[in-house]
C-alpha positions, 0 to 999 in steps of 0.5 A: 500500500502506499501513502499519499503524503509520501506520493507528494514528496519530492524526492520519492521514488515509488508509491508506495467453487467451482464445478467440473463439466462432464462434456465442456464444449466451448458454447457450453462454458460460455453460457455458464459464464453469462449467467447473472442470476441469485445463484451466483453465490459460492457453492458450498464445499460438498457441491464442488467437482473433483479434478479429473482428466481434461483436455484443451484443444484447438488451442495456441499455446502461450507456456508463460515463459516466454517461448514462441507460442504453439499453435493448433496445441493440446494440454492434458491434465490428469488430477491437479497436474498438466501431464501432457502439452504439445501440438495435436499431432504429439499429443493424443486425448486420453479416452474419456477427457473432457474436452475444452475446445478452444475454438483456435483461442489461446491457453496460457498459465493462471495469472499472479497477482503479487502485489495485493492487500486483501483488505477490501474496498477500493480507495486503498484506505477503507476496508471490507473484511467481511466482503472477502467472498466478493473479492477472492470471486472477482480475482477467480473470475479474471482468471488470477489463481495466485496472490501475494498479500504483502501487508494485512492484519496477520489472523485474518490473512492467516485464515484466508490462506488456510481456507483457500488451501484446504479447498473450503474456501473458493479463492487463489492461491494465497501468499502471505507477508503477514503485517508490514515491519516498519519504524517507530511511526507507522504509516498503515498502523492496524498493519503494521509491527513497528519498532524503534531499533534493529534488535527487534528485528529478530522477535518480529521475524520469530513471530512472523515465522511461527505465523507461516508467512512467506515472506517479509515486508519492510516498509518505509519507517526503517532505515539501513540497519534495520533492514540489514537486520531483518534481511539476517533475521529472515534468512534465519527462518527461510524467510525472504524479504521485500521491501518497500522503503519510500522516498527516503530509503536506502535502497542500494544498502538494500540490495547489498543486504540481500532484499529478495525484491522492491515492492514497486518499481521505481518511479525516480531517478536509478543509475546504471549501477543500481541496476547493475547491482540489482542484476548480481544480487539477484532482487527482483521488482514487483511493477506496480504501474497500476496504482501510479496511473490511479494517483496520477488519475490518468485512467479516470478520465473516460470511466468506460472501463467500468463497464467492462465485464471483469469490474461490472459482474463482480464489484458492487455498485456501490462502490462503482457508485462512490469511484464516479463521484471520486473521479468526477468531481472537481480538483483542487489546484494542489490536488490537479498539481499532485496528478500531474507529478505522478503521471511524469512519475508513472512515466520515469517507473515505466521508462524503468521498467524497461530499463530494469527489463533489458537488464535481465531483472526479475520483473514480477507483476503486481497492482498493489490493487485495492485503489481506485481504478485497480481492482482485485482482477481486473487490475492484473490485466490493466498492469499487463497492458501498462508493462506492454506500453513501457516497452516490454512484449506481449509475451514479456509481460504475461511471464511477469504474471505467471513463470516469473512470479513462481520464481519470486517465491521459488515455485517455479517447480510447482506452478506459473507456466504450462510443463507436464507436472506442474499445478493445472491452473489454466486461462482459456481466452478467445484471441491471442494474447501474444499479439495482442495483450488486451485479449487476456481479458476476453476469458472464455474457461478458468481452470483452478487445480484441474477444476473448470470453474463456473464462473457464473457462480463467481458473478456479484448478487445483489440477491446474495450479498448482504451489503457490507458497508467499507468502514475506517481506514488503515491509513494514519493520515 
């Protein structure tokens, strides 16, 4: 999350149930996907399909690690595994597979959002905890199968992952920094554990461990040697670190203490040796454009996007309702001036982007999603779009969201592109993405775990939902 007064700075560098078909023809699952209706809600556990044997045909396949796209291509998946992938002359339908008939579409890995707070709302301050049902559906219904929550309060994002995970929960698969560590004065303080000296560090990353987060997150309150000891504390336990140290952070101190990645990319000034160091000490960059162009205001002006199926099926009115207001109306001279200073900001990040791309950095996408305008879902694809207009290729940015995102945490033997063995988390889309980004949105089939997800069963009710209200904020100011 990223606050706006440290946005204002002007030495800132950053922002901070599915069910089986028994046949699937592609009419079939379109269908399904149409229907907006009471029975939208989450089926209960006891009604959900088990993985079997399926197969997506007539498909071009995109393998999420940036190979040449395979036309006319099959992928097989036994259980919760891809088995088989190849053209349709290498690899033969096992008898009785489902069939999921791409209709010459594209197949490609599930989508990793690694930059989320699973907070609720969407203004990036105010929360809707009790809502989580409507948000894991909205990231399953834009075809997002894993998540990185980088900054929560610890029980509740602790019990969404266990859920999610044991399948008794409809939602991603949930990565977890637990609360963000930061200094003596907190900026997101229901968040955050804070301290006032690098001793500390050991304790919070004690506790952290014993959570069963996967990471650490330090935030902007610490300085040089706090994050070195927290890095030294981390390692202890196997846990890496990313951090996020605002306008005033040390960050090449970060990189020679061994941060796992930067939580944004930057969006200031970054030398030729910053990147060099970045390169020989292995730390990644998560992107994060999306919530630049949110500050910057630049997707607001032709709200159109709003309509869009991946927003207009599974968010709220009311919160479509309170982002029209927020976008429409009418500036302050200060307010239209700090627009202005983030858009050349979103400008330098994506200037950076590709800068740090070329380089042979580990660019790992994420949206730092809810904000408004980047929202859970939709946003992964809108991040996708902005990699492509700074420089990167269709195919360079969906290995940002899939192959490259398993690699961050060290699962790239589990997940995040389409190899025999791998998890069978799949997006079935009707054009081809690898020309043309923007198709990644128009989703024909979501595939979790070997599962073909209904996704009518993930579209917003205003017959089910029980109109939780956004309340508070995490935010201090």
């Amino acid at each position: 999350m990223i606050s706006l007064s440290r946005l204002m700075e002007p030495t800132h560098t950053h922002p901070t149930d599915a069910h089986q078909a028994a046949t699937v023809p592609l009419a079939s699952v379109l269908a399904a996907t149409c229907v907006l209706a009471a029975a939208c809600a989450p089926a209960p556990v006891e009604d959900q399909s088990q993985p079997g044997m399926l197969a997506v045909t007539n498909a071009t396949i995109i393998d999420g690690k940036g190979g040449e796209p395979v036309p006319d291509g099959v992928v097989v998946v036994e259980g919760d595994r891809i088995i088989a992938v190849g053209t349709a002359a290498e690899v033969t339908v096992p008898d009785g597979a489902t069939i999921i008939d791409a209709a010459g579409g594209s197949v490609m890995p599930g989508l990793a959002d690694m930059h989320v707070h699973m907070v609720g709302g969407w203004d990036g301050v105010s929360t809707d905890m009790l809502g989580y049902r409507r948000y894991l559906n909205s990231l399953l219904y834009a075809g997002v199968t894993t998540v990185l929550d980088v900054g929560n309060v610890l029980p509740f994002i602790q019990q969404i992952q266990a859920e999610t995970e044991a399948a008794r929960l409809a939602g991603p698969r949930v990565y977890m920094a637990g609360p963000l560590v930061d200094g003596p004065v907190p900026i997101w303080p229901p968040i955050t554990y804070f301290t006032f000296e690098a001793s500390a560090m050991r304790r919070h990353a004690t506790q952290l461990a014993a959570a069963g987060v996967d990471a650490l997150k330090g935030y902007a309150g610490l300085d040089a040697e706090m994050v070195d000891s927290l890095v030294q504390a981390g390692a202890d336990f196997g846990l890496p670190v990313i951090v996020d140290l605002g306008s005033r952070g040390d960050y090449p101190a970060a990189v020679e203490a061994g941060v796992l990645a930067r939580a944004h990319a930057p969006s200031g000034p970054l030398s030729d040796d910053e990147i060099a160091a970045m390169v020989e000490h292995g730390t990644a960059s998560i992107t994060t454009l999306a919530v630049l162009e949110s500050f910057a205001r630049r997707r607001l002006r032709d709200l159109a996007f709003l309509d869009h199926p991946l927003i207009a099926a599974t968010t709220p009115p009311r919160f479509l309702d309170a982002l029209r207001e927020h976008a429409t109306r009418t500036l302050s001279d200060e307010e239209t001036a700090f627009a202005a200073t983030i858009e050349e900001r979103l400008a330098a990040a994506m200037a950076n982007v590709k800068r740090l791309s070329d380089a042979g950095v580990l660019l790992v996408a994420g949206t730092d999603a809810p904000y408004p305008g980047v929202f859970q879902g939709e946003g992964i694809h809108r991040e996708l779009e902005l990699l492509v207009e700074a420089g990167l290729t269709p195919l360079q940015a969906i290995s940002a969201a899939t192959h490259h995102a398993a690699r961050l945490m060290d699962a790239d033997g589990e997940w995040g592109a389409i190899s025999p063995g791998l998890a069978a988390d799949l997006l079935v889309v009707r054009g081809n993405p690898a020309a043309n980004i923007g198709a990644t949105r128009d989703i024909l089939v979501v595939i979790q775990r070997g599962v073909v997800l209904d996704r009518s069963r993930l579209v917003f009710s205003a017959l089910d939902d029980p109109g939780f209200r956004t309340v508070g904020s995490v935010a201090a100011n």
